[in-house]
Structure formats: C-alpha cells, structure tokens
C-alpha positions as a printed Julia matrix, in Angstrom:
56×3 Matrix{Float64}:
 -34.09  111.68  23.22
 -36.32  109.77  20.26
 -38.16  106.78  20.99
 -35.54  105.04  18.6
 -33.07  106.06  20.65
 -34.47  104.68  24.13
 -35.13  101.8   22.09
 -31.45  101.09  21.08
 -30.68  101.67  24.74
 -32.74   99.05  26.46
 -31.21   96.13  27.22
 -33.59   94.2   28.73
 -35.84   91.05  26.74
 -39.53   91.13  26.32
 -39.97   88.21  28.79
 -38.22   90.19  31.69
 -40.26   93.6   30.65
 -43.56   91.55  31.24
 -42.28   90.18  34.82
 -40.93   93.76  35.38
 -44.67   94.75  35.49
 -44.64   93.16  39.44
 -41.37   91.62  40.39
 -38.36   92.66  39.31
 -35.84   89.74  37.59
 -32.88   89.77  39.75
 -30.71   89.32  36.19
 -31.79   93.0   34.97
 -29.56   95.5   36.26
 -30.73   98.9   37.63
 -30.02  100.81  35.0
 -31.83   98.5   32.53
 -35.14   99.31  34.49
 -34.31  102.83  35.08
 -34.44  102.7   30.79
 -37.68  100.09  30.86
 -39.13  102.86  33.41
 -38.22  106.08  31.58
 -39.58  103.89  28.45
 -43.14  103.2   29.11
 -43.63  106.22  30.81
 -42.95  107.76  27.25
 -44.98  105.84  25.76
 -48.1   106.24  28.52
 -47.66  109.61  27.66
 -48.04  109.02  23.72
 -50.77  106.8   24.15
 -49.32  103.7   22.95
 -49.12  100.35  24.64
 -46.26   98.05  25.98
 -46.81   96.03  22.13
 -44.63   98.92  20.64
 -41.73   97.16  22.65
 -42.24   94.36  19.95
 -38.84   93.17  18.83
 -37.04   95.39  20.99
C-alpha cells in the first residue's frame, strides 16, 4: 500500500489526529484509528513527522 493510498483512506481530521495522540475522540470510529495507527507507524518508520498529515 503507498503512502497516497493510506492517505486517501483516512478519514479522520487533523484536530482529532492531534487528540488521538492521548485520548481517543469518541466521534472517530475504530477503523479510522486502526488507519491513523497503521499511518504514523509508516511514517515513524520513514522518518518523517505527523506534519506530512498536512491537508490530509
């Protein structure tokens, strides 16, 4: 899967993704954070930073 691909696929906005970091907003469904999750894992791994969820 490409990163533009997991990018199409999140559904969640940038405000929720910064509260996601510790409590989770009870209007994101689970498999919107299994996608935020599975997200910035990828892009630990890469080396990047939660800014390349700009405009996502």
């Amino acid at each position: 899967m490409s990163m533009e691909d997991i990018r199409c696929g999140i559904k969640v906005k940038r405000y929720q993704i910064e509260e996601c970091a510790g409590v989770r907003p009870w209007n994101v469904r689970n498999a919107d954070i299994g996608m935020f999750r599975m997200l910035t894992t990828e892009l630990k791994r890469r080396g990047d930073g939660i800014n390349e969820l700009e405009g996502a």
